[in-house]
MIVEXMAR-212985 format. One record per residue (C-alpha): x negated, y, z. Coordinates in steps of 0.2 Angstrom, whole numbers, plus 5000, padded with zeros to 4 digits. Example, Ala and Ser with C-alpha at 12.3 -4.5 7.8 and 13.67 -1.06 7.14 Angstrom:
493849785039;493249955036;
REM end
This chain:
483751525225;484351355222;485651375235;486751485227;488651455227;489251545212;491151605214;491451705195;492351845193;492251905176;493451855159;492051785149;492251615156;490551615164;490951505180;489751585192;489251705204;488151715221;489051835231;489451715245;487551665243;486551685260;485951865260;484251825267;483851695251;484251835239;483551975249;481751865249;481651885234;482152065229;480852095245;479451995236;479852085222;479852275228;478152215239;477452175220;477852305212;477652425225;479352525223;480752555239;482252465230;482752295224;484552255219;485252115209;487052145200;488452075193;489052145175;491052115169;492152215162;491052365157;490852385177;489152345187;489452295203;487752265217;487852105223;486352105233;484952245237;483352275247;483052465252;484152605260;484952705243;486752725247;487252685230;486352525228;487152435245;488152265240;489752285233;489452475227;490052495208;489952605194;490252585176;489252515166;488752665156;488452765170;487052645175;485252615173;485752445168;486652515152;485052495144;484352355152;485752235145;485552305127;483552245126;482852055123;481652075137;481252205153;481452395151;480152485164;480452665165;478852765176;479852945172;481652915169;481753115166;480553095152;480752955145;482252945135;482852775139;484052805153;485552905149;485753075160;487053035169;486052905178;484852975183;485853135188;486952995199;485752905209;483952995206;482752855202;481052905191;480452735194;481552605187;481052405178;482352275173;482752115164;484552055160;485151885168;486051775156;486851615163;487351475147;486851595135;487851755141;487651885151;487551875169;487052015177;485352105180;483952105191;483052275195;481852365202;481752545207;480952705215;481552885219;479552945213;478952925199;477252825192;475952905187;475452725176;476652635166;477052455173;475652315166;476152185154;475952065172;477252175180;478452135168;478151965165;478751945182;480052055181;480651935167;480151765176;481051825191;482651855179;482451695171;482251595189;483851675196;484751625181;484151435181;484651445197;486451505194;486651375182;486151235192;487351305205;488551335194;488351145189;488351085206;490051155210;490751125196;490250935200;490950975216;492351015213;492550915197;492450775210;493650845223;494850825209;494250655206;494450595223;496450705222;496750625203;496250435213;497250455228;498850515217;498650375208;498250265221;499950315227;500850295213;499950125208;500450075227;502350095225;502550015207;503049865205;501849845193;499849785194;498749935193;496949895190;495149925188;493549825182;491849895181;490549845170;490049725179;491649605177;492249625195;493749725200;493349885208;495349935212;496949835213;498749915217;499749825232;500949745220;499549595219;500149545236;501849565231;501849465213;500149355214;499949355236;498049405235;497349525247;497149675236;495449715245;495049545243;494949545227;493849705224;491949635220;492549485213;492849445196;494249475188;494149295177;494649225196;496549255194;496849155179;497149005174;495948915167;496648915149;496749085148;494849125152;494249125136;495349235129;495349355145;493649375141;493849415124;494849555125;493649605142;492249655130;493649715115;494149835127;492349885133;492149905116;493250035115;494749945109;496549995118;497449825120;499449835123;500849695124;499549555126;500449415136;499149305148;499449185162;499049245179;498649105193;499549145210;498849115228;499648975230;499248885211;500948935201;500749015184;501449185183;501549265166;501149455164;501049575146;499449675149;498849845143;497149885145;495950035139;494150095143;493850205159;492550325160;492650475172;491450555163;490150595174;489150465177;489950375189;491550225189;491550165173;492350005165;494349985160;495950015168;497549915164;499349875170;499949695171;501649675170;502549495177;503749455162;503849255169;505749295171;505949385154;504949265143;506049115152;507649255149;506949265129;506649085127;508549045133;508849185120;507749115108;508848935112;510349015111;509849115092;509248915087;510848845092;512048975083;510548985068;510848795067;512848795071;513748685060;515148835062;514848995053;514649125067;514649325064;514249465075;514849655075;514449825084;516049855091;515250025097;514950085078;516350145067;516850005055;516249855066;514549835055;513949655053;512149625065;512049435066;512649315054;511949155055;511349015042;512948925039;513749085037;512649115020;512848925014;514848955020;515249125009;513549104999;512949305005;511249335009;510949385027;510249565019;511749585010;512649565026;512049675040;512849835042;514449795034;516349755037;516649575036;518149625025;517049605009;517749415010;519349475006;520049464989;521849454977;522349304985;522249345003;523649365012;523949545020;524949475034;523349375041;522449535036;523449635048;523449505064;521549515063;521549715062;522949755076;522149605089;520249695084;521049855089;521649785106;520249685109;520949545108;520249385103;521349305088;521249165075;521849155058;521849045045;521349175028;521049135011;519549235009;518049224992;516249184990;514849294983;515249174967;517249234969;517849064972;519149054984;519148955002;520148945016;519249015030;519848965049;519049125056;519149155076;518649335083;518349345100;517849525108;516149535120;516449665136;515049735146;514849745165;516249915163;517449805153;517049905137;517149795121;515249805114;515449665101;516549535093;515949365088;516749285073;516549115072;517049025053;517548895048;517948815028;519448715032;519748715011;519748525011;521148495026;522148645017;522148545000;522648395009;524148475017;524748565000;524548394992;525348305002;526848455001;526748434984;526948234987;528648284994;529548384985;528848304969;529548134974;531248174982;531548304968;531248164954;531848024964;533348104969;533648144948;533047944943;534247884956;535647994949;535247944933;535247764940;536947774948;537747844932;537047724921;537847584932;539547664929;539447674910;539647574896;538347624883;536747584885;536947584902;535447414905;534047544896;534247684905;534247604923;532747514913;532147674910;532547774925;531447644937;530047634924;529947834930;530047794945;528747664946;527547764934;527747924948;527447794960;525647744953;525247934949;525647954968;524647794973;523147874964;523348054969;523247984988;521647864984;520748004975;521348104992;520547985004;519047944995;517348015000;516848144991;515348124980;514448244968;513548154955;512848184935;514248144926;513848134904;515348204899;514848104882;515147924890;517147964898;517248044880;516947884872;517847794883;519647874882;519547844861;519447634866;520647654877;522247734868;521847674852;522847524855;524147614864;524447744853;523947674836;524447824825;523647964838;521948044833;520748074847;519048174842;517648194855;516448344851;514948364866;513948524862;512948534878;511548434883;512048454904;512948324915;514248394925;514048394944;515848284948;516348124955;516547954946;518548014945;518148154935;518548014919;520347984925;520648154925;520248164911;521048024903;522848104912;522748244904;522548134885;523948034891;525048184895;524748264877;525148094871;526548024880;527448184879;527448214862;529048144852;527748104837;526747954834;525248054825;524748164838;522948244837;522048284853;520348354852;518948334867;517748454866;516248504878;515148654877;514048774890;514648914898;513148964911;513148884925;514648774921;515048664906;516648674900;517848534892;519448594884;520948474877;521748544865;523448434855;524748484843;526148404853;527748504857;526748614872;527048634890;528448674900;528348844906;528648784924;527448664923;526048754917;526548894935;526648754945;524748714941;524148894940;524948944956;524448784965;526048754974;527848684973;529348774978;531348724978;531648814964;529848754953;529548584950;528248504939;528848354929;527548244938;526048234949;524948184933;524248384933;524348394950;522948234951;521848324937;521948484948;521648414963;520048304955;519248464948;519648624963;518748454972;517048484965;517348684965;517848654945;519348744939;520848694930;522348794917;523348714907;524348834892;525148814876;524148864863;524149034852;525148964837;526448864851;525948704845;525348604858;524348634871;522548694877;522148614896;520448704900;519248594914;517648704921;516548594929;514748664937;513248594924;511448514927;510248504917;508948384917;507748464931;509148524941;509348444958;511148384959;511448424980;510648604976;512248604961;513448534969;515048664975;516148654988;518248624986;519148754983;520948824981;522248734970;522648864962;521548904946;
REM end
């Protein structure tokens, strides 16, 4: 009975049958059995679907021949199936336990079963039968082997039923190996296997191609053989991870090739097992990434070098509406003084503010629309809302179809050549507009008779005072610049020595309410000392009062120099708002334009305004503070605009 090929054909998911099993095995043993027990017919069926069909029989009835059928409920087997262990019937007319219909079909008195069950379900049965009846009932031995006989055709049908289930189980090992033999064969990738033992029991072709090992060549040996030497400790490691049952992905190792070169490759590996028994270890790709880790570390280059750029460098998604930022580097942040996060994802339009121009505004826009690369000088503001010129140049990124796929912005503060060029503008007009006026005056003096020796005297005394204002303003212009604690106190006391003498009748009061230095240069005290001298020197009166007062104001300190002279000219105080000269405005002198330009220097701010009451004038100075702790460098601001 062991040589049973099952072949099911019934819904209940019981994989097995023996209808293609040699006839003479199974009619052996319904022959032993009808020998036994001494009855004509022996016939083994096959229950499914409320329907019995004979698979094998011994005996000539006409109704019990293989592949005879009848349902289920018309059989002798009706009962048979619904019992735990073997119905024997010696008179089926009396008895009771077959239904009429049976017997009245095929016309056995003698009749003894036992159901077959196969994994715990129902099979079939196994019977035997007789058109006489018995005169004795069938012993307790009789039935025993009745029911032995079931059970042994049933063991049989399960180990059967196992062995072509392994069968085929393997056939579609061997299908699922070659198909993926296949595959592994034509990617460009290394497909392999190692068994428990350490050893590779399968690698794709692509070794050859990649590494130049014979691929069978390298089955049976271990696997430890094609790295290098640094990477066999950690090759190992992750060895036993992955026989732990640990799925490793991404992990980058060194490969040795035939010929000695490293080679390296990002391995995924997980455990194999083809759960029966047999091949069993892991199973993993190896990729050769040599070309794209060198690619990455160019990259990695490249990102240092624009990270590290003394430039401030931008890039935007020219595929995405509204260009969003992705890149900005260092220098950008320290530039505009935005944190990266605050950055990415928007419009770089965020640097614009009241002062920039919307003509520079419009030549970025329309050459971003034609993808065009453009450079504009812009004022634009920090995250502090300081201004800065900006010297910003966009230039657009195709891909291989030509289609724009980003812009790079590349930045630039050019807030200190910008000042020079205003200043030395200012320079210019200043002096040929008041050397043009001294000269006239000059010229007319010459020609009169009052006077005349004191206003030349007086004229070239202008002159030579504009002169030294202009000498400073060009020193303080060349000079390094140099952030440095400044005690406000010390220029403080220094400006009551010195005009004490020169203006006698003039009150000076210092009043320091902070206990910060300002961050500034050493020429923060002449600053200072010009605006004293302008509230003096302009004032008709000899008692003029000019106050010095110093207080915090966050981050900054603030010094304001308030007089009771006769106030500023209205034009004057424009002139040192708006931070330019024009033809038709002109300051009086470059004295505000050097305290301005002293001030925007160390990112401080200067206004200049009469005060409420119009007597005199307030001149405001707002300086960036440090307190004791504070590092001066880490204080320190850049220049900014002239204009406050």
């Amino acid at each position: 009975m062991s040589q049973f090929n099952p072949n099911p054909h019934r819904e209940t998911g019981l994989s097995i049958s023996i209808d293609n099993a040699p006839a003479e095995e199974i009619v052996s043993e319904l022959q032993i059995g009808t020998d036994y027990l001494g009855v004509s017919t022996g016939f083994l069926t096959r229950i499914t679907d409320g329907t019995q069909r004979i698979v094998q029989s011994t005996g000539d009835h006409p109704l019990l021949q293989p592949g005879e059928e009848c349902p289920l409920e018309d059989a002798y087997c009706q009962r048979t199936v619904e019992m735990d262990g073997v119905l024997s019937v010696e008179d089926a007319d009396a008895s009771g336990e077959i239904e009429d219909v049976a017997v009245e079909t095929f016309g056995l008195e003698t009749y003894i079963g036992a159901k077959i069950t196969v994994g715990g379900e129902l099979y079939g049965t196994v019977c035997f039968a007789d058109r006489d009846g018995r005169t004795d009932p069938f012993t307790e031995l009789e039935e025993l082997f009745v029911e032995l006989l079931a059970e042994r055709i049933g063991k049989a049908l399960e180990r059967e039923s196992y062995e072509v289930e392994l069968a085929q189980q393997n056939r579609r090992l061997e299908a699922e190996k070659q198909r993926f033999e296949g595959i592994a064969d034509a990617s460009t990738d290394i497909i392999f296997r190692i068994d428990s033992s350490a050893e590779f029991s399968y690698v794709s072709s692509a070794v050859e191609r990649v590494l130049g090992y014979d691929p069978a060549g390298l089955v049976g040996t271990s696997f430890l053989e094609v790295f290098v030497s640094t990477d066999v400790e950690e090759s190992l490691e992750l060895y036993q991870r992955v026989q732990g049952g640990e799925v490793i992905e991404g992990v980058e190792l060194t490969l040795e090739t035939a010929g000695g070169e490293p080679r390296v490759f990002e391995v995924n590996a997980q455990p194999f097992d083809n759960g029966i028994g047999g091949e069993a270890g892991i199973q993993g790709v190896a990729r050769d990434v040599t070309e794209r880790k060198e690619r990455r570390r160019e990259l990695e280059v490249k990102d240092r070098a624009m990270d590290d750029a003394e430039v401030g460098i931008v890039i935007a998604d020219a595929t995405q509406d509204d260009l969003p930022v992705t890149y900005v580097n260092e220098k950008f942040c320290e530039l505009t003084g935005y944190d990266r996060e605050a950055v990415i994802g928007t419009n770089c339009r965020f640097l614009q503010g009241a002062g920039t121009d919307p003509e520079s505004v419009a030549a970025l826009r329309e050459a971003i629309a034609a993808s065009e690369s453009v450079s504009v000088e812009i004022l634009n503001y920090r995250a502090s809302g300081v201004a800065f010129w900006n010297d910003v140049t966009v230039t657009p990124v195709k891909n291989a179809a030509g289609e724009t796929v980003q812009f790079i912005g590349f930045q630039q503060d050019i807030t200190a050549r910008k000042r020079r060029e205003q200043l030395l503008d200012v320079m210019n007009r200043v002096l040929r507009h008041n050397l043009r006026n001294k000269m006239n005056v000059v010229l007319g003096g010459t020609t009169g008779t009052t006077d005349a020796e004191q206003v030349v005297v007086s004229a070239a005394e202008d002159v030579i005072s504009l002169a030294d204002r202009a000498r400073d303003l060009h020193a303080v212009a060349q000079a390094d610049r140099n952030p440095e604690r400044v005690d406000i106190g010390d220029p403080f006391d220094d400006l009551q020595q010195q005009f004490a003498d020169e203006h006698p009748d003039a009150t000076l009061e210092g009043v320091v309410d902070t206990s910060r230095d300002v961050v500034a240069g050493s020429e923060v005290a002449a600053a200072l000392s010009e605006v004293v001298r302008n509230a003096l020197v302009h004032d008709p009166a000899d008692d003029t009062a000019v106050t010095l007062a110093a207080h915090d104001d966050g981050d900054e300190v603030t010094v304001t120099i308030t007089d009771d002279g006769s106030g500023i000219n209205e034009m004057e105080r424009a002139v040192v708002e708006s931070g330019t000269e024009s033809p038709l405005e002109h300051g009086s002198g470059l004295g505000m334009w050097f305290v301005n330009w002293v001030v925007t220097r160390y990112g401080g701010a200067f206004q200049i305004a009469s005060r409420d009451d119009a007597n005199g004038t307030v001149a405001t100075i707002r300086l960036p503070a440090a307190g004791a702790d504070d590092d001066v460098l880490a204080v320190a601001r850049r220049p900014t605009t002239l204009a406050a």
